[in-house]
N, C-alpha and C positions, 0 to 999 in steps of 0.2 A: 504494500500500500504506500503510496506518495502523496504528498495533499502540499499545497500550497494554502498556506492563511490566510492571504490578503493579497490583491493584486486590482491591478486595474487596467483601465482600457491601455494605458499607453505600455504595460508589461504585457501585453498578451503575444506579441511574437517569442517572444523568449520564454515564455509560458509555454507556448505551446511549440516550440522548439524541444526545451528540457521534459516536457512531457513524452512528443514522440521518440527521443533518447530512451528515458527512460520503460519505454514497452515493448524496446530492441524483445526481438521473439515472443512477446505477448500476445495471445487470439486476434485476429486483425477485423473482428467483430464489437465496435465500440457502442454501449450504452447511453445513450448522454441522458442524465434525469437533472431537474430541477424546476420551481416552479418556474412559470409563465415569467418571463422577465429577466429570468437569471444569465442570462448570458449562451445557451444553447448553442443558437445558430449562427453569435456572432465568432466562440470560441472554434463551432467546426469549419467556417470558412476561412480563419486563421490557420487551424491544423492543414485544412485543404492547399492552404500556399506555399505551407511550410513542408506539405509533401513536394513539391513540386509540381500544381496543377498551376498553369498559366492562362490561362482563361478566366474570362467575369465568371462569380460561384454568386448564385442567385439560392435563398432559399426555396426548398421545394414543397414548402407549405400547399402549392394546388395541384401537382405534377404527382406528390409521396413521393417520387423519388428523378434524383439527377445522378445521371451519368457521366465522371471527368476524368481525362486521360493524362496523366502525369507529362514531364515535360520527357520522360524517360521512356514512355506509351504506356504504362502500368494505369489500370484502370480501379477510380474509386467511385463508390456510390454512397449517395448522400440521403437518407429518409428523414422526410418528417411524419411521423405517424398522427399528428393531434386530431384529424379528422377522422379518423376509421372508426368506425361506431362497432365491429367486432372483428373478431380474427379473421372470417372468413372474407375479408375486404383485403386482407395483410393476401394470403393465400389466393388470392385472386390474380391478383398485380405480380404472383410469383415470386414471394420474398423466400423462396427456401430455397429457389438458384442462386440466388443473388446470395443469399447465408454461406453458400455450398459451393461458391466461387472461388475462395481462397484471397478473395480482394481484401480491401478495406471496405465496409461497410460500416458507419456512422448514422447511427439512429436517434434521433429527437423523439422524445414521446416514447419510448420502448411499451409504457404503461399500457398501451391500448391493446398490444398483444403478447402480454407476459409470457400468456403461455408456451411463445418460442422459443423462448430463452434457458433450454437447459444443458446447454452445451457451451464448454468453454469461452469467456466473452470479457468485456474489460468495462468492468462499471466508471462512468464519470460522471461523479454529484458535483453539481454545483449553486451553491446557496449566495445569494446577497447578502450581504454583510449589511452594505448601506446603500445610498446612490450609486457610488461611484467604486466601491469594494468588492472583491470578489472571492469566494472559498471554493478550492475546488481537490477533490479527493478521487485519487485512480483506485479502482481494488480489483482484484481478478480472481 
């Protein structure tokens, strides 16, 4: 487990630099939880550049999910699940290729369909501190 205490918008490259160091051989299946506001999607489009995706990283809030090919061709996909109203919405869209890719896959929202989650994965909570603070905790 790794957790940063406090951080803020202007530490998040290096946040999320020392972060993807640190899950060197970690499941390449990332959980992002926190509430509405905590920083989610601004933290995975950081990780996203910091892999080496070069192209605009749009939240996929209406898509569930984007497809982005590293500067290396290596492909990641990016989900937001907050609208799926059950699993079989997840399973529809195909999220168990996607699980079963070997990629990175980065999920907002994992909540909506817990139930796919019982195979090795890497939790990332992250809680507001205040406005402008941020807590954020790896576990696997």
């Amino acid at each position: 487990m790794r957790t940063w205490e406090s951080y803020t918008l202007a530490d998040l490259p290096v946040v999320a630099k020392e972060m993807i160091e640190s899950l060197q051989g970690a499941p390449r299946v990332w959980l992002f939880r926190g509430q509405m506001g905590a920083g989610k999607t601004t933290l995975s489009k950081e990780l996203l550049l910091q892999l080496g995706v070069g192209q605009n990283v749009q939240s996929p809030t209406f898509s569930l999910v984007n497809e982005y090919q590293t500067k290396t061709g290596e492909i990641i996909y990016h989900f937001d699940l907050y609208r799926l109203k059950n699993i079989q919405e997840a399973l529809a869209i195909g999220i168990e290729e996607y699980l079963d890719s070997g990629n990175y896959c980065l999920i907002e929202w994992p909540e909506q369909a817990e139930e796919l989650w019982d195979f090795p994965h890497v939790n990332v909570e992250i809680e507001a501190i205040n406005e402008v603070q941020r807590k954020l905790t790896l576990s696997c």
